[in-house]
C-alpha positions as CSV (number, residue, x, y, z in Angstrom):
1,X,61.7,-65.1,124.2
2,X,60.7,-62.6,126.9
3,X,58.2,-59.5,126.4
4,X,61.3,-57.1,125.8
5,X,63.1,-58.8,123.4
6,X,59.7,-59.9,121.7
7,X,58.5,-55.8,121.4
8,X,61.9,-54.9,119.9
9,X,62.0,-57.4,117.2
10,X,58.4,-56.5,116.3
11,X,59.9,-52.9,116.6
12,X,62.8,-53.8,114.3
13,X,60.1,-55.1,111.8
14,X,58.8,-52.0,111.9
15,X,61.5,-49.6,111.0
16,X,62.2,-52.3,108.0
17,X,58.6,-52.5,106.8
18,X,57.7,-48.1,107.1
19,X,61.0,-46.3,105.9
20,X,59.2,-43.1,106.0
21,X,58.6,-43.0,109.6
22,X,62.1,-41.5,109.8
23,X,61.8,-39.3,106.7
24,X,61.2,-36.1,108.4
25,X,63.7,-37.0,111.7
26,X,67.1,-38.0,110.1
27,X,68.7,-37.4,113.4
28,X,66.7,-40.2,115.0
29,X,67.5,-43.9,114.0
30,X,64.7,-45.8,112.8
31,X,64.8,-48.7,115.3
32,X,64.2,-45.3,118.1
33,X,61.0,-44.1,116.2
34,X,59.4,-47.7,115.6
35,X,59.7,-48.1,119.3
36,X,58.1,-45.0,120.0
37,X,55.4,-46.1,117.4
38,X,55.0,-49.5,119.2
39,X,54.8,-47.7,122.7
40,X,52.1,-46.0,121.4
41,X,50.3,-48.2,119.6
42,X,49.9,-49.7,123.3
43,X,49.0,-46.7,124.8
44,X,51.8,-45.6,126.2
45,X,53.7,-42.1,125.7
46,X,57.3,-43.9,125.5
47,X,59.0,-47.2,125.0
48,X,60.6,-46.8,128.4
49,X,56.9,-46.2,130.1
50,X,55.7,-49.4,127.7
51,X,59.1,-51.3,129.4
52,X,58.3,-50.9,132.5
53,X,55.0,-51.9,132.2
54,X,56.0,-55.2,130.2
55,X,58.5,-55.9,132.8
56,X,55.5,-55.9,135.7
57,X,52.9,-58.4,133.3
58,X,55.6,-61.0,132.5
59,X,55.7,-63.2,129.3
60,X,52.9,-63.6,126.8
61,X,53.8,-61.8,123.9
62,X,53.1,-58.1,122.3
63,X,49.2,-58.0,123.7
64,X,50.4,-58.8,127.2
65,X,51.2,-55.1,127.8
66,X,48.2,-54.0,126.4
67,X,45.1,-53.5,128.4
68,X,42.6,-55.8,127.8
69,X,39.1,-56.4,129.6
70,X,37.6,-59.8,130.7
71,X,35.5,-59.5,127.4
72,X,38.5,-60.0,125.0
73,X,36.9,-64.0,124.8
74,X,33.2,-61.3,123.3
75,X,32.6,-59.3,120.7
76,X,30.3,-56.2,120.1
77,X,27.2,-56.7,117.5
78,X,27.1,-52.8,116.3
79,X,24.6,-51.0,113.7
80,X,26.2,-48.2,111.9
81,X,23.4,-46.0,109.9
82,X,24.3,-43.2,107.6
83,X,22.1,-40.3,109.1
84,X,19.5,-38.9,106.1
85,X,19.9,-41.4,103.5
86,X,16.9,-43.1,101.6
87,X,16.4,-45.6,101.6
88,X,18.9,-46.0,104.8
89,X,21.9,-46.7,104.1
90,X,23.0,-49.4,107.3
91,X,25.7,-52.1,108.2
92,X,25.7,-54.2,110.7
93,X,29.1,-55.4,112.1
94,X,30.7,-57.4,114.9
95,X,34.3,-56.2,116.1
96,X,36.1,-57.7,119.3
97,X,35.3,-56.2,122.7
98,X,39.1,-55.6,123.2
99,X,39.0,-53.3,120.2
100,X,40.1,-49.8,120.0
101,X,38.6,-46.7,118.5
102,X,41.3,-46.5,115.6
103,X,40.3,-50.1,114.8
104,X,36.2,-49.2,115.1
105,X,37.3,-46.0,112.8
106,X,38.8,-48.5,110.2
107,X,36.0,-50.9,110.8
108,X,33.1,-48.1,109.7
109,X,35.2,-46.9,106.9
110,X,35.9,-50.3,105.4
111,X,32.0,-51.7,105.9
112,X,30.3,-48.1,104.5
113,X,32.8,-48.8,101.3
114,X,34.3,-44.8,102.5
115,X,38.0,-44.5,101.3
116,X,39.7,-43.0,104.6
117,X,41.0,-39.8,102.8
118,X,39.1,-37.3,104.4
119,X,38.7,-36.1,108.6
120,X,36.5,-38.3,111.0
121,X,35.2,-37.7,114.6
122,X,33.6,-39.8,117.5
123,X,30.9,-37.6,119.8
124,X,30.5,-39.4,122.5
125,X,27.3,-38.6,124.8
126,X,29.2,-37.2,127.4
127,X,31.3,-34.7,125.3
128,X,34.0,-36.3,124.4
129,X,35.3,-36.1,121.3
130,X,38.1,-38.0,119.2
131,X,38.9,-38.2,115.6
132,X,41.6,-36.5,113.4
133,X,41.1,-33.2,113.5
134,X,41.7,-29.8,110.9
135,X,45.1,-28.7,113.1
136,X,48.0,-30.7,113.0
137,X,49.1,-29.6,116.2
138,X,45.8,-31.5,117.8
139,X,46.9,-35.0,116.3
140,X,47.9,-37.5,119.3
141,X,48.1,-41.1,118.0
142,X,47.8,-42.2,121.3
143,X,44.5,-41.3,122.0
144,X,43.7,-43.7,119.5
145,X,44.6,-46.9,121.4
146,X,41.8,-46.3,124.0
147,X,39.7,-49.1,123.8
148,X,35.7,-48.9,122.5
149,X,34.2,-50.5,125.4
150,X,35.8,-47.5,127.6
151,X,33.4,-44.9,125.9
152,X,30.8,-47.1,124.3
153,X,28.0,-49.4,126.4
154,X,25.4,-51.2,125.0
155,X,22.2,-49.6,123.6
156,X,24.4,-46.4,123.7
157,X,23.9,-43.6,121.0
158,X,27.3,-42.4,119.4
159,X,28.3,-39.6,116.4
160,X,30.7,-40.6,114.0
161,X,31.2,-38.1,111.4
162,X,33.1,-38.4,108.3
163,X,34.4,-35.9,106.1
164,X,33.5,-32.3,107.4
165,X,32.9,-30.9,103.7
166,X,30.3,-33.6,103.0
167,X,29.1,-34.1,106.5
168,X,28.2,-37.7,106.4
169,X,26.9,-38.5,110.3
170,X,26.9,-42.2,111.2
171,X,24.7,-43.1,114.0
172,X,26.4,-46.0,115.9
173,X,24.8,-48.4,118.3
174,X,26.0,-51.5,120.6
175,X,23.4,-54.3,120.1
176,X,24.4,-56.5,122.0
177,X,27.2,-58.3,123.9
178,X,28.6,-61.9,122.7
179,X,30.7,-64.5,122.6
180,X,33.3,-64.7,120.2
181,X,32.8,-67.1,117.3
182,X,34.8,-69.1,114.6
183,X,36.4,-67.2,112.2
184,X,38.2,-63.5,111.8
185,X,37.3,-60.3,113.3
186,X,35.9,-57.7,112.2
187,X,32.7,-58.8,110.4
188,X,29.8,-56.9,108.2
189,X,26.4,-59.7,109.0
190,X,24.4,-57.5,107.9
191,X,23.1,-54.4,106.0
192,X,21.3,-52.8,103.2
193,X,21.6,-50.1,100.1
194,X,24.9,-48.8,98.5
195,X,26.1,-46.0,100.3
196,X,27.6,-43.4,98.7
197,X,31.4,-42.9,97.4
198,X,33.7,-40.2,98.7
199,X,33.1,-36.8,97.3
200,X,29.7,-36.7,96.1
201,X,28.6,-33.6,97.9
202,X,27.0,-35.0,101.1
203,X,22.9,-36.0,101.2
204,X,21.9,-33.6,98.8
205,X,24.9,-34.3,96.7
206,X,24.0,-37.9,96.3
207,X,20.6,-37.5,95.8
208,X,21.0,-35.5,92.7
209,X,23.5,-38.2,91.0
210,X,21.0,-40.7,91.8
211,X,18.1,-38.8,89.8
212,X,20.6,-38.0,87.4
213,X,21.3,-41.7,86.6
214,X,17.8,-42.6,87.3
215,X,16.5,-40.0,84.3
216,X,19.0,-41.5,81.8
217,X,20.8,-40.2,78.5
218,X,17.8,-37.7,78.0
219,X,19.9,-36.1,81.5
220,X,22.4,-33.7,79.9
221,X,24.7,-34.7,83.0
222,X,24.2,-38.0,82.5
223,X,27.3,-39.8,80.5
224,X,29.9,-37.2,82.8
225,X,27.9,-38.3,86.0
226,X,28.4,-41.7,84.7
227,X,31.9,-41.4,83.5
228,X,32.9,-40.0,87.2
229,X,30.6,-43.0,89.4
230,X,32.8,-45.4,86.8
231,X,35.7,-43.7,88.2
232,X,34.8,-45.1,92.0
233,X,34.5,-48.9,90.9
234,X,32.1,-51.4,89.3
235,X,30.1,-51.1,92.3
236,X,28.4,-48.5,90.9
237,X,27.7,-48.9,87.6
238,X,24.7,-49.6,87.0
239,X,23.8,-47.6,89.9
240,X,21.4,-49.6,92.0
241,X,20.8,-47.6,95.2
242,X,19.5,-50.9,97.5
243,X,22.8,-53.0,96.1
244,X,24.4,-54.4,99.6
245,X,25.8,-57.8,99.8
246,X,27.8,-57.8,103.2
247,X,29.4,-61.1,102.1
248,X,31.6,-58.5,99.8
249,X,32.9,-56.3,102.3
250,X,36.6,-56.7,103.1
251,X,38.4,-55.4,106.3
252,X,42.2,-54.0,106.2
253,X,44.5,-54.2,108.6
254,X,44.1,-51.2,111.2
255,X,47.9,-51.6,112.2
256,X,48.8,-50.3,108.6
257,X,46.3,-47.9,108.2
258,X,47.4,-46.1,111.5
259,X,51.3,-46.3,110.1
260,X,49.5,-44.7,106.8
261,X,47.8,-42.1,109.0
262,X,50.7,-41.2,111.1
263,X,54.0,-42.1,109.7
264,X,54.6,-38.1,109.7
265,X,54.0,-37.3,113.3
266,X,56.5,-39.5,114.5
């Protein structure tokens, strides 16, 4: 099968598998807006633009018209700490080199325990800055497919903020640089304390339901402080703040979470 015919059967797959892609463009046919979803999942404004380029690169399948860099065979060791937490709240995770910033966004979300429902933003040292922002009219999936290792080096400082009512700032760093191992990417190694669930009320927030729990019954916000952390999962009840086992975390497929995110823009 050649690189055309293999992107529109993974485009007829598509319109099968995310009906609501077409819910707000009757006028379009669904196997028109999954190709336009797969052209930009690669980075490319159009499946015409995404044609072309397949044409040039030959055979070998969806990822041949993606850019990749020579370190596709490496991956990235990267520390992710949750800014003004105590104890320090940190994960330490390994994602291909090849990856792109929506799969480093899923990667952070899925390894910090965060449930992806709220706005997020990369600040990169030179200015830049990606994420889904408060306007509609600023969302460009596209932007999404650029890869990590064309903003991020290693040893290099970068802002990741989740959820601009809360405010939580994750401070991300490159380790180091290498080889790819056995197994599946993306991987949490290491790490240590619980970090907090979504809509807690930022730092401050947090720290009051943990001296809230910490006090006990004799807390008359205990059992409704309780009642709501039950609410986010056994994880945290009891409430042990320095609870991290990374063998626990589980990655989801970025692919679908980017259909999630933006299966009304198309």
């Amino acid at each position: 099968m050649d690189l055309i015919s293999h992107l529109k059967k993974q485009a007829k797959v598509l319109a099968k598998a995310y009906p609501g892609l077409v819910a707000e463009h009757p006028e379009k046919l669904p196997l028109d807006v999954a190709l336009r979803v797969i052209a930009q999942l690669q980075g490319y404004p159009s499946w015409d633009d995404l044609a072309d380029a397949a044409t040039l690169v030959g055979g070998g399948g969806l990822e041949a018209a993606r850019r990749v860099p020579e370190e596709a065979g490496e991956v990235y060791v990267v520390r992710v700490e949750l800014a003004g937490t105590k104890p320090l709240v940190w994960r330490q995770i390994e994602i291909p080199c090849n990856y792109s910033l929506w799969e480093l966004h899923v990667a952070i979300q899925d390894a910090m325990g965060w449930n992806d429902s709220h706005l997020h933003e990369f600040s990169f040292p030179d200015g830049l800055r990606i994420g889904i922002p408060e306007r509609d009219d600023q969302l460009s999936p596209a932007v999404w497919n650029q890869l990590v290792s064309d903003h991020m080096k290693v040893g290099m400082v970068v802002d990741y903020l989740y959820d601009f009512g809360d405010m939580w700032h994750h401070h991300l760093v490159i380790q180091e640089q290498k080889p790819r191992g056995r197994g599946r990417y993306p991987r949490c190694t290491a790490g240590a304390s619980l970090a907090p669930p979504d809509d807690c009320g930022g730092i401050d927030g947090w720290e009051q339901v943990k001296q809230i729990m910490a006090a006990g019954p004799a807390n008359e916000a205990y059992m409704d402080t309780k009642e709501w952390l039950r609410g986010w999962g056994r994880l945290y009840i009891p409430l042990d703040p320095l609870k991290f086992d990374a063998k626990r975390v589980k990655f989801d497929n970025p692919h679908e979470r980017f259909m999630e995110a933006f299966q009304g823009y198309f």
